[in-house]
C-alpha positions in Angstrom: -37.2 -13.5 -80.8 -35.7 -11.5 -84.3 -36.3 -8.4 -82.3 -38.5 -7.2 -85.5 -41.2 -5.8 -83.9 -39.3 -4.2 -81.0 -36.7 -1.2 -81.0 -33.2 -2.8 -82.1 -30.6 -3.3 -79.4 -27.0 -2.3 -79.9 -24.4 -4.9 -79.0 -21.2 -3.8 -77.4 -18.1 -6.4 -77.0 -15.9 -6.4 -73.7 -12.3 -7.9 -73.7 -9.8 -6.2 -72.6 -11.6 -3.5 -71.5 -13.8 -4.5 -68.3 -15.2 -1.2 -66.8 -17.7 1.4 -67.3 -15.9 4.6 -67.7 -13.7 5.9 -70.3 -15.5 3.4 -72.3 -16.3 5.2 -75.4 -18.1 1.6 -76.7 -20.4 1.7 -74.0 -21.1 5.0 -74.0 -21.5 5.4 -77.7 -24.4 2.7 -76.9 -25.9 4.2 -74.0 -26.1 7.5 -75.6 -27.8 5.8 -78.7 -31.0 5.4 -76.5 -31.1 1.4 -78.1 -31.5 -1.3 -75.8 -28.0 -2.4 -74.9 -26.6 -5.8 -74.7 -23.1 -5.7 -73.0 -21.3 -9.2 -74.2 -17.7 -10.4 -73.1 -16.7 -12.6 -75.5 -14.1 -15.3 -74.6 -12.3 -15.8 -78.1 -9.4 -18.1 -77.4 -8.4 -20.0 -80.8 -4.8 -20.6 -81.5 -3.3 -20.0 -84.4 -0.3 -18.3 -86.0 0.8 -15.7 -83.7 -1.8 -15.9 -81.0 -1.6 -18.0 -77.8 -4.3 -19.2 -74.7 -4.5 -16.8 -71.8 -1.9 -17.4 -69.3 -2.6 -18.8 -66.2 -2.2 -15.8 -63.8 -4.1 -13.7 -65.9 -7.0 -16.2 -66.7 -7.6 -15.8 -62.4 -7.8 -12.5 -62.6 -10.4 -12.3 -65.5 -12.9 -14.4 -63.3 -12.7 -11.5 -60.9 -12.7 -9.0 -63.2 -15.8 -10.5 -64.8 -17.9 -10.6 -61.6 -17.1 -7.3 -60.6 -18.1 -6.1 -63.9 -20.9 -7.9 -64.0 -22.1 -6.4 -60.8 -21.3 -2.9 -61.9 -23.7 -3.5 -65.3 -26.1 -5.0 -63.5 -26.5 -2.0 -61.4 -27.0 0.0 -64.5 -29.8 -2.1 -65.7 -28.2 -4.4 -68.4 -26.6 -7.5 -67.1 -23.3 -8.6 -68.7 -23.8 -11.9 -71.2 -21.0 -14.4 -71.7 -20.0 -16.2 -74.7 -17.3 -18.0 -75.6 -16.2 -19.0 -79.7 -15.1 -17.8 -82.8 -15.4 -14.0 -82.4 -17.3 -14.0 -86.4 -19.5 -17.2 -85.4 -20.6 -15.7 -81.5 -21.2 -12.4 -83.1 -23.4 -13.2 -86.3 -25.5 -15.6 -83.7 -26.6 -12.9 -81.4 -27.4 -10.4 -84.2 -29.5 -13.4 -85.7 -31.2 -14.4 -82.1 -31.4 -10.5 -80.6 -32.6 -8.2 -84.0 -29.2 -6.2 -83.2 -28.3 -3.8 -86.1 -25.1 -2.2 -84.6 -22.3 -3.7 -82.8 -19.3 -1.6 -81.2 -16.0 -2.3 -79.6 -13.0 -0.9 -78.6 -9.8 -1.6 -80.6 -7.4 -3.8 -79.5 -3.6 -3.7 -80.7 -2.1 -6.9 -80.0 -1.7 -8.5 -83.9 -4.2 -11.9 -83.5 -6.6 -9.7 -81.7 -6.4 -6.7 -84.4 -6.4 -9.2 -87.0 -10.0 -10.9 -85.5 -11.3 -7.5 -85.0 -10.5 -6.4 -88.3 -12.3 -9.9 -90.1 -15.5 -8.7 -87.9 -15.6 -5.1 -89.4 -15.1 -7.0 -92.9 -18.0 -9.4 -92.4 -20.8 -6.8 -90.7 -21.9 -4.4 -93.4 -22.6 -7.8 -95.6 -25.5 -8.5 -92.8 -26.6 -4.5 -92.8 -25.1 -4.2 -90.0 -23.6 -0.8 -88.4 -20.6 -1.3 -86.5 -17.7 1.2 -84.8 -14.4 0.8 -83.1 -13.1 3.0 -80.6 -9.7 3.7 -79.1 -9.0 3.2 -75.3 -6.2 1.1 -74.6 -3.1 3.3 -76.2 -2.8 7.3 -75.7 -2.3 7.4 -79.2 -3.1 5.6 -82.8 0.7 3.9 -83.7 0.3 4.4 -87.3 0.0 8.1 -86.4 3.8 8.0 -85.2 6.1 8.3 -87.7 10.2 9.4 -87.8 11.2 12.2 -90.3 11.6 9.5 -92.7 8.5 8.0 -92.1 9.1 4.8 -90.8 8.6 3.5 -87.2 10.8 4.4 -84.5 13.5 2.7 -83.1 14.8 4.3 -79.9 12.6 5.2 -77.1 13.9 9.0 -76.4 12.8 10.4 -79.7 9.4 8.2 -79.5 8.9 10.2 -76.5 9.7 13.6 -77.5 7.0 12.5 -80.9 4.0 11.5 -78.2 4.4 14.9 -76.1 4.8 17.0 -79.4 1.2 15.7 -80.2 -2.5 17.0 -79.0 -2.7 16.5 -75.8 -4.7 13.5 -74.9 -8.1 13.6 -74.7 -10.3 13.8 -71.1 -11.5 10.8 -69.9 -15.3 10.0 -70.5 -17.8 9.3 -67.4 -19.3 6.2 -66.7 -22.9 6.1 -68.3 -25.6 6.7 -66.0 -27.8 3.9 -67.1 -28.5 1.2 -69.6 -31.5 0.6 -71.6 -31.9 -3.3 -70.4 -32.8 -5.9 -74.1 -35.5 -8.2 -72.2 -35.4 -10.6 -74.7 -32.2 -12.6 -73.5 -29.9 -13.9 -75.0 -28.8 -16.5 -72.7 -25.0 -16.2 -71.2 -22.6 -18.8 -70.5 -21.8 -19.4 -66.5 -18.6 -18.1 -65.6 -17.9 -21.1 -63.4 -17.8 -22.8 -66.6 -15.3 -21.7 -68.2 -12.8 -23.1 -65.6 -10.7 -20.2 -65.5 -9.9 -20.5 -61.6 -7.0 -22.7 -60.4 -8.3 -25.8 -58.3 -5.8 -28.7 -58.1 -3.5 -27.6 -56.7 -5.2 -24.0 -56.2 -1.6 -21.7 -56.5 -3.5 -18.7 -56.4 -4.0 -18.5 -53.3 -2.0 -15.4 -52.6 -3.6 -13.3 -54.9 -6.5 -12.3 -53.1 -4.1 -11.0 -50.3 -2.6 -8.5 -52.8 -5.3 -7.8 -55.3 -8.7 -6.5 -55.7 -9.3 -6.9 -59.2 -12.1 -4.7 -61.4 -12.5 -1.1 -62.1 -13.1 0.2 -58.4 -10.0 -1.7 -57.1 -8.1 -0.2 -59.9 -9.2 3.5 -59.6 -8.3 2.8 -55.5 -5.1 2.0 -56.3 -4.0 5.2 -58.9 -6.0 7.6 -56.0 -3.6 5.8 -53.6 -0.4 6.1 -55.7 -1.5 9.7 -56.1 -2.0 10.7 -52.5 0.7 8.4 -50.9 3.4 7.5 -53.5 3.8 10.1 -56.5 5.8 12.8 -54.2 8.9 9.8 -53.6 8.5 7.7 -56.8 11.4 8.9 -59.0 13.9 7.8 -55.7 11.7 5.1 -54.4 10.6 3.7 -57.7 13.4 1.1 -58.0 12.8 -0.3 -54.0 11.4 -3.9 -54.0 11.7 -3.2 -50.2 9.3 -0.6 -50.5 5.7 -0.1 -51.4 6.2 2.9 -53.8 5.0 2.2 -57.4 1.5 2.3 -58.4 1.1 -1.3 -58.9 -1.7 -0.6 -61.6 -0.3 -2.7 -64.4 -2.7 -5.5 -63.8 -5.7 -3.2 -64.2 -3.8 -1.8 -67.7 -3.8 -4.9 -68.9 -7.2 -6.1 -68.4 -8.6 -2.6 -69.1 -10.2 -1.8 -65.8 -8.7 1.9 -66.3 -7.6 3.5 -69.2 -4.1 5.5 -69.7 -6.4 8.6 -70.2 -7.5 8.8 -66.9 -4.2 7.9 -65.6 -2.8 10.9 -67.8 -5.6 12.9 -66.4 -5.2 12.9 -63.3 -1.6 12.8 -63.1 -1.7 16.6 -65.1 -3.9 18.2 -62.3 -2.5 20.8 -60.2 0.0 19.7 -58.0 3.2 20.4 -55.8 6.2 21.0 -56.6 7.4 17.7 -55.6 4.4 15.7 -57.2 4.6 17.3 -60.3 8.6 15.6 -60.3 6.8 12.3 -59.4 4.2 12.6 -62.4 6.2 13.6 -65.1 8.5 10.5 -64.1 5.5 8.3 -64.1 3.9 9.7 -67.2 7.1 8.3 -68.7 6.5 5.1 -67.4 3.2 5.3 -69.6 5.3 5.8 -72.6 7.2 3.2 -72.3 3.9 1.1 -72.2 2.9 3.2 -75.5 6.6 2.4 -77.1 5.8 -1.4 -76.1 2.9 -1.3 -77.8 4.1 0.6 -80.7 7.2 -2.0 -81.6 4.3 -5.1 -81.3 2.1 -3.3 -84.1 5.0 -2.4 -86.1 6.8 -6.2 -85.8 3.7 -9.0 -84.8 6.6 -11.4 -84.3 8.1 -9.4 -81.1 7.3 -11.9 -79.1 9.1 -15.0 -80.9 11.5 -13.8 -83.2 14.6 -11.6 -82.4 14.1 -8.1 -83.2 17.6 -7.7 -84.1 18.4 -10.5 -86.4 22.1 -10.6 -85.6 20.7 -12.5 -82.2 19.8 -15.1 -84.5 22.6 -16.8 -84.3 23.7 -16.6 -80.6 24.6 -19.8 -78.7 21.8 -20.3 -76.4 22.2 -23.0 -73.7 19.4 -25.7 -73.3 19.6 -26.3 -69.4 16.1 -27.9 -68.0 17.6 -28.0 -64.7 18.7 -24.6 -64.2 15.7 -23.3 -66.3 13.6 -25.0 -63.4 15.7 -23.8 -60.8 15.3 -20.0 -61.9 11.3 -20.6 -62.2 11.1 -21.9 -58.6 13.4 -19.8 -56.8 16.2 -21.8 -56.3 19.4 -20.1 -57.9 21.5 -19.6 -54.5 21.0 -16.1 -55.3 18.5 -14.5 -53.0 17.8 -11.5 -55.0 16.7 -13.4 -57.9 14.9 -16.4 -55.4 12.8 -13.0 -54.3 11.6 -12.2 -56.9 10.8 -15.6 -58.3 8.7 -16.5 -55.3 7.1 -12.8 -55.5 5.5 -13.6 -58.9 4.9 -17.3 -58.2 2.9 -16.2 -54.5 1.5 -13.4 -55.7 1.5 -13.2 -59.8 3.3 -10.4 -59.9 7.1 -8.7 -59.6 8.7 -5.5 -58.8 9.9 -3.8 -61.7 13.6 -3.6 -61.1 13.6 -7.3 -60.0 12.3 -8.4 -63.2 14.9 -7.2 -65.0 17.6 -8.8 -62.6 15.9 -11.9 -62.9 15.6 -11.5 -66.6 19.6 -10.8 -67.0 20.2 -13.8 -64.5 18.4 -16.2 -66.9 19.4 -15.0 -70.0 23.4 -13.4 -69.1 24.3 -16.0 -66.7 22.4 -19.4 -67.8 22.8 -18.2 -71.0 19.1 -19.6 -71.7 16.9 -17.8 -74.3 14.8 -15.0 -73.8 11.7 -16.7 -74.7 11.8 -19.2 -72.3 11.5 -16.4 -69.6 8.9 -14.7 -71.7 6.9 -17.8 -71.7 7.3 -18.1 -68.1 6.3 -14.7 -67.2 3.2 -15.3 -69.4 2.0 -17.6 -67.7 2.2 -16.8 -64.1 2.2 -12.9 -64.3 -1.3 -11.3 -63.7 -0.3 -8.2 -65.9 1.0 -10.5 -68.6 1.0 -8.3 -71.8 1.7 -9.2 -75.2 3.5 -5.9 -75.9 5.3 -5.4 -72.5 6.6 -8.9 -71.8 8.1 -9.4 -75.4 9.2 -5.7 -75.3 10.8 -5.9 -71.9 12.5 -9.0 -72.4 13.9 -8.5 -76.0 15.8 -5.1 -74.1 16.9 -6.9 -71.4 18.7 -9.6 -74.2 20.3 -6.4 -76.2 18.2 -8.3 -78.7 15.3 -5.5 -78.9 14.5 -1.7 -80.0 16.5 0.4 -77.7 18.2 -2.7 -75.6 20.2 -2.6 -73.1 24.0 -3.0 -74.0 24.7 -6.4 -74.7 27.6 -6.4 -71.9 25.0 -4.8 -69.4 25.2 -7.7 -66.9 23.9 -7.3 -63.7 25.8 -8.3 -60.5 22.8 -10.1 -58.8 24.5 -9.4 -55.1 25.2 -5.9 -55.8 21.6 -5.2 -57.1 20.4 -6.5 -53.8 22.6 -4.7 -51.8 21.8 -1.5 -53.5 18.3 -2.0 -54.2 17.1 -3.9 -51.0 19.9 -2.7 -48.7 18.1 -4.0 -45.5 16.9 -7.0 -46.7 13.0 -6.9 -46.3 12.1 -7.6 -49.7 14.6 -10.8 -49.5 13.5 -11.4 -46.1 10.1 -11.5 -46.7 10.2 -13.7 -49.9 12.7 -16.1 -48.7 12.2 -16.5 -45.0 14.6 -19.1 -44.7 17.4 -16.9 -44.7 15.9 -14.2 -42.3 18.0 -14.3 -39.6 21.2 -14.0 -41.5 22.9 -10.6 -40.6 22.5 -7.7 -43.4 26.2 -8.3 -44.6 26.0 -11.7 -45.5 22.4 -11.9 -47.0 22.5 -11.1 -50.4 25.8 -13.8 -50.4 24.9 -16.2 -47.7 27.8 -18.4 -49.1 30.0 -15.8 -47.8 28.8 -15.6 -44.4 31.4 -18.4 -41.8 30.1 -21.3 -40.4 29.2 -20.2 -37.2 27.0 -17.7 -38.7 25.2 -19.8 -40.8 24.8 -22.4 -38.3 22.9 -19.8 -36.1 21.1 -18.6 -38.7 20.2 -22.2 -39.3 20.7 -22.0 -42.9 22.6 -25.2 -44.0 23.6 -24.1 -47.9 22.7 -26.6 -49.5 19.9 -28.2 -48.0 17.8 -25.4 -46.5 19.3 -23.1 -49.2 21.2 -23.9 -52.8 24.3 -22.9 -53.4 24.8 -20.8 -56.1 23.7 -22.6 -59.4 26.3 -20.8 -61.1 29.7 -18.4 -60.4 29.1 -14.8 -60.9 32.4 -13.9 -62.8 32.9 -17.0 -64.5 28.9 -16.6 -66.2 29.8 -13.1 -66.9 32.9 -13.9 -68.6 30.6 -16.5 -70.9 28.1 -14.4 -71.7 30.3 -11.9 -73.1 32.0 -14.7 -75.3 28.8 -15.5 -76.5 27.4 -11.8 -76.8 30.7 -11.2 -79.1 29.3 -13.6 -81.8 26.0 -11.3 -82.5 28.5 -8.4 -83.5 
């Protein structure tokens, strides 16, 4: 049907932002009064700077999908798939549904912008209205500038910029109902697409930790609120302990917004939890600074954003490069967290950057081979974060961390999992070894081992490499980018 001789419906695109409030897209088109036509549109061509979804994250978008799709349909207008060329999908419905407006909301990594940005282009030539809105950042990057107007460099004045601006604004409701199109068009299946693991099925951890859509992630930032917020500036840094809001899966995929996380972290509150949310409200900004180095340099995520890294000596070592990816280093810290985010597609914060610093300061292997990995299997894999937090943990990126910055893998453990649960529960082979020896379990004597039946070696590596001697190697190499 053209959809001539019936009202016009109003199309609005999902991608990375799958839930119904703070949706100004959706709401823009409910409050049109035109039939609505909710699409997710599955737009996965590679080319220059873009790449396929990783794994991880492709798992938690067939959730995500369902439970959106449930929450539309409960509004009256059921959520259509389609999967192509974002121009090609587009121009197709408008042709089979009559649509004469289209809306979105923006999206900030570079291939997605640049997509986004051809649509706009090609819509007023078909006479047809379209309107992006913002949703994913607090704040337009272009409208951060230093007194010199260019981009900013170090995180601590970007900062002190975002606060010095309006305040940002309330999040929007979810709309209270959908005029339903009842002329199609016909949607993909979402078993289809294949996005769910099956031989071998890895994921099957996930479930245990995650709920994923928009009701699972506003449980989790009312949880954080009322449980977590008071201790998080002490606790934060605790892989032993439950104590950061774990939303960063829900970020990524859109299922909440950073407005209603600012929202309701500015309501009235103790003494003690205003501490906790002003500390997390940083955390935000460091998202926001992520996302502001991506737009300012597309390449973030493959080139060195200091150039004099260019020429450092990276090591090409397949073996220890798997070893580190499975959780087999010898060093139980770093073994943690590696089967964390393989079991569960996710990591503590503080591990990843000890396990980022382990592969990059002691195996002296690049940063993007981590950054791949990370892609891959992490369900809040993020173009901006993961290039971001990688490139500062090489002293390769915007406000890095000190190139001789090398983290003592034992003493990390020690001081941030000083009882050994998080080890413990991560890499059960080594439970029974006593506190003192577990973050070193080559250390421990033989009798101590042997009751602990840990045979190093066999039931447990020994280390891949030597603490001091790496260290002393990676500072020789981190001389030459000087």
């Amino acid at each position: 049907m053209s959809g001539s001789d019936v009202e016009k419906p109003v199309i609005v695109l999902f991608r990375h932002d799958l839930r119904l409030g703070d949706n100004r897209a959706l709401s823009t088109a409910s409050d049109s009064g035109k039939p609505v036509i909710p699409v997710f549109l599955l737009d996965e061509r590679v080319s220059g700077n873009s790449r396929p979804t990783g794994g991880a994250r492709r798992w938690w978008l067939h959730h995500s999908l369902t439970a959106l799709d449930f929450s539309l349909q409960a509004l009256g207008a059921p959520l259509v798939l389609k999967r192509g060329r974002t121009e090609e999908v587009v121009s197709t419905l408008i042709n089979e549904t009559g649509a004469d407006m289209v809306v979105w909301n923006r999206r900030y990594d570079p291939p997605g912008a640049k997509i986004d940005e051809a649509l706009q282009a090609q819509l007023p030539h078909q006479a047809i209205a379209s309107k992006s809105f913002e949703g994913h950042i607090l704040h337009e990057p272009s409208a951060l500038k230093t007194g010199s107007g260019g981009p900013y460099r170090v995180y601590t004045p970007f900062w002190r910029a975002l606060n010095s601006m309006p305040d940002p604004r309330d999040p929007l409701p979810p709309p209270r109902a959908l005029k339903r199109w009842p002329h199609g068009p016909t949607s993909d299946k979402l078993d289809d697409w294949v996005l769910l693991p099956k031989h071998p099925d890895w994921s099957k951890g996930f479930a245990e930790v995650w709920v994923p859509g928009e009701h699972g992630a506003l449980d989790r930032l009312h949880t954080f609120l009322d449980d977590k917020i008071r201790d998080y500036p002490e606790d934060r840094d605790r892989p032993d302990i439950e104590a950061t809001s774990r939303l960063s899966p829900h970020l990524a995929h859109g299922e909440i917004t950073p407005f209603q996380i600012w929202h309701a972290t500015k309501i009235p509150m103790h003494d003690g939890e205003r501490a906790g949310a002003s500390k997390f409200r940083q955390e935000i900004g460091w998202r926001e600074f992520s996302y502001y180095l991506l737009c300012n340099n597309p390449k973030l995520g493959s080139e060195n954003y200091n150039t004099a890294f260019d020429v450092f000596p990276w090591e090409n070592r397949p073996d220890q490069l798997s070893a580190w990816k499975h959780g087999k280093t010898g060093y139980p810290i770093v073994d943690a967290g590696m089967r964390q985010l393989w079991q569960t597609g996710w990591m503590h914060n503080r591990v990843r950057m000890i396990v980022a610093s382990f592969l990059i300061k002691h195996l002296l292997i690049d940063w993007r081979s981590g950054e791949g990995w990370f892609w891959d299997t992490l369900v809040d894999a993020d173009a901006a974060n993961n290039a971001a937090s990688w490139q500062w943990v090489a002293g390769s990126g915007a406000d890095a961390a000190p190139y001789f910055r090398i983290f003592n893998p034992v003493l990390q453990g020690e001081k941030f999992d000083p009882k050994g649960d998080y080890v413990r529960e991560f890499v059960p082979e080594l439970a029974a070894l006593p506190d003192k020896y577990l973050h070193q379990p080559w250390t421990a004597p033989e009798d101590t081992l042997k009751k602990a039946k840990v045979d190093l070696g066999k039931t447990y590596p020994e280390p891949i490499v030597d603490h001091q001697r790496a260290r002393k190697q990676a500072l020789a190499a981190f001389e030459k980018t000087r």
